[in-house]
C-alpha positions as CSV (number, residue, x, y, z in Angstrom):
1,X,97.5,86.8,141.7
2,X,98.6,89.4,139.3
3,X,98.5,89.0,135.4
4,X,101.1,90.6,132.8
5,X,100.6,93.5,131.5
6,X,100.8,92.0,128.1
7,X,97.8,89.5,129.2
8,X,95.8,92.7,130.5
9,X,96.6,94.5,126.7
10,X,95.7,90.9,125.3
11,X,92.4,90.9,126.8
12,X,91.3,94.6,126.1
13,X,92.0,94.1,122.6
14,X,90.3,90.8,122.4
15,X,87.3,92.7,123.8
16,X,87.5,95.5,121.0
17,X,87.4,92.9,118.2
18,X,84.7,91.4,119.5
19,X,82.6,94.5,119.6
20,X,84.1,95.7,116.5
21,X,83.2,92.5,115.0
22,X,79.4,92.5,116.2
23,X,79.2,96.1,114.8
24,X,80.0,94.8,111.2
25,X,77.3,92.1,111.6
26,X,74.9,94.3,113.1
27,X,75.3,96.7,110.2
28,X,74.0,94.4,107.6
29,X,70.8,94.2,109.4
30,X,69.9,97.6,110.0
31,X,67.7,99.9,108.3
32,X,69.1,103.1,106.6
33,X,67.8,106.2,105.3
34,X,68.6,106.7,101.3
35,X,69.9,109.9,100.8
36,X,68.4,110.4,97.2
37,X,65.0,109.4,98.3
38,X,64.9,110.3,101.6
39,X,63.1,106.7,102.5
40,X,63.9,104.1,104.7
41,X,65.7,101.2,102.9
42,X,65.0,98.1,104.5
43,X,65.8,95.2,102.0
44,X,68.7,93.1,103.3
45,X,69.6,93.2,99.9
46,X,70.2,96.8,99.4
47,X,72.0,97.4,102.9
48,X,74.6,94.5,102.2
49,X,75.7,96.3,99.0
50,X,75.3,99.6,100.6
């Protein structure tokens, strides 16, 4: 059983979104390091605008 190779480019970019998409998410929960300060910025707050 062989797919297309239009289903095989389908499914590889199907798979890149959803990592790319989980990337996004993950970047509103994780910590930074302010450049001005130097400290770690850990308030949701601050990383969604940032």
């Amino acid at each position: 059983m062989s797919s297309s190779p239009h289903r095989k480019i389908w499914i590889v970019d199907t798979v890149v979104d959803l990592f790319f998409g989980i990337d996004i998410v993950l970047t509103f929960f994780v910590a930074y390091i302010d450049s001005r300060t130097q400290l770690l910025v850990r308030d949701s707050r601050k990383i969604a605008v940032r």
